[in-house]
C-alpha positions in Angstrom: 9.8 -29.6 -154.5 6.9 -32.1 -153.7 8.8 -33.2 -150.5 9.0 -29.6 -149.8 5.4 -28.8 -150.1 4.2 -31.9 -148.6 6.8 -31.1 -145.4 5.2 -27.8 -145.2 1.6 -28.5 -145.3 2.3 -31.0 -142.7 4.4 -28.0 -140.9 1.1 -26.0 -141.2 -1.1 -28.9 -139.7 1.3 -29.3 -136.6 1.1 -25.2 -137.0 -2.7 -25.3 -136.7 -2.3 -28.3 -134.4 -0.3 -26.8 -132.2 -2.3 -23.3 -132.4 -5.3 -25.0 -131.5 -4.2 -26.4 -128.5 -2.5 -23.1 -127.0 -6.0 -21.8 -128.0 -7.7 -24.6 -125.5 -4.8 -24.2 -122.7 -5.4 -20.7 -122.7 -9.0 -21.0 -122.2 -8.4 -23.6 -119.3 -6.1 -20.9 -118.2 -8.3 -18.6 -118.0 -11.5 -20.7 -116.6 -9.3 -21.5 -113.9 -7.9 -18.2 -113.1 -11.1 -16.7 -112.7 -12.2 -19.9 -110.3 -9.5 -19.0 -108.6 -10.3 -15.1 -108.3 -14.0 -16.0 -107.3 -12.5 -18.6 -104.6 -10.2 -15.6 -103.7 -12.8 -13.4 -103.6 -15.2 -15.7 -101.3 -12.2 -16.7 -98.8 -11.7 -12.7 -98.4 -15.7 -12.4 -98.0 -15.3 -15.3 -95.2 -12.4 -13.5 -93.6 -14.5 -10.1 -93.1 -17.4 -12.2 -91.9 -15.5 -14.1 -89.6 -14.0 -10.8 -88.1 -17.3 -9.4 -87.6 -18.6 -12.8 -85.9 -15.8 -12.2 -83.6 -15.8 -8.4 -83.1 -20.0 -9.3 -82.0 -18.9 -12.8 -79.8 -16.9 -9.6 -77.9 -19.4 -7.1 -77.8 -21.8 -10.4 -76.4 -18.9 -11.7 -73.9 -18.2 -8.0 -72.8 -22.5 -7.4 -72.4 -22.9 -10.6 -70.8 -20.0 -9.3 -68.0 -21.6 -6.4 -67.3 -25.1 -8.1 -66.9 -23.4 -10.8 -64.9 -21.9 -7.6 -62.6 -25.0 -6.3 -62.4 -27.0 -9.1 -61.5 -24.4 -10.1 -58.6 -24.9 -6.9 -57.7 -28.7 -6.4 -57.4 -28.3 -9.8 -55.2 -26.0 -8.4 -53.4 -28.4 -5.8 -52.8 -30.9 -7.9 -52.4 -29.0 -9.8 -49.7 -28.8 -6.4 -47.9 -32.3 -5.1 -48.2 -33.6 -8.8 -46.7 -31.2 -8.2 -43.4 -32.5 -4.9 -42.9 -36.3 -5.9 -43.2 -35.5 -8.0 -40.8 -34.4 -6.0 -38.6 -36.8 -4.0 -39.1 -39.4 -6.3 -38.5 -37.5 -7.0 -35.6 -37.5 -3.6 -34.2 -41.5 -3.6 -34.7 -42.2 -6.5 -33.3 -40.0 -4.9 -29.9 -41.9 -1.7 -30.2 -45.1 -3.0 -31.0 -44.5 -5.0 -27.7 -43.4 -2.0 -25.4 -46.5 -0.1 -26.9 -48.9 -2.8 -25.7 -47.1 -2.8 -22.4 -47.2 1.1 -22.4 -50.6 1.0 -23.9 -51.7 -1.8 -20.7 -49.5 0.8 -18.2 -51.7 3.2 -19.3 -55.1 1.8 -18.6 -53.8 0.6 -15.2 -53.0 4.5 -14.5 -56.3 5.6 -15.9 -57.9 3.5 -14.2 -56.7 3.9 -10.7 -57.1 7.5 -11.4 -61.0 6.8 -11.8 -61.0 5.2 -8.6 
């Protein structure tokens, strides 16, 4: 009977033992589940931050096309409005000459008309 009870309190220590450390393994468990659910949670958080990152890099790529279509463009225009200024400027410089031609023409009649 002594053998018994001494085999069965040592049962209960390695019981207890044993209980204790399922108790500790279950709280590792559980400290490392919720790391990894707060990892989880922070890669997810990345992803939607990345995706918006990208989704703006497009929206900047796509305004940054259309400025750089615009801006070729207005130099194109630019290009355009030059050519015609000069000739322009051409065309008054040859009329500005004929009027001064006219204009002398005109004195010469006037004054022979005097005379």
């Amino acid at each position: 009977l002594e053998t018994a009870n001494r085999s069965n309190a040592e049962a209960r220590k390695t019981i207890a033992k044993l209980h204790s450390q399922i108790q500790e393994m279950q709280v590792t468990i559980d400290d490392e589940q919720r790391q990894r659910d707060e990892i989880r949670e922070q890669y997810n958080m990345s992803e939607r931050k990345c995706q918006m990152l990208t989704s703006e890099g497009d929206e900047v790529r796509a305004a940054l096309d259309t400025a750089e279509r615009a801006r070729k463009a207005a130099e194109s225009q630019l290009v355009e409005t030059n050519e015609r200024l000069g000739e322009l400027s051409t065309q008054n410089s040859a009329l500005s000459g004929h009027k001064r031609k006219l204009d002398g023409y005109l004195s010469q009649i006037q004054s022979e008309l005097e005379e």
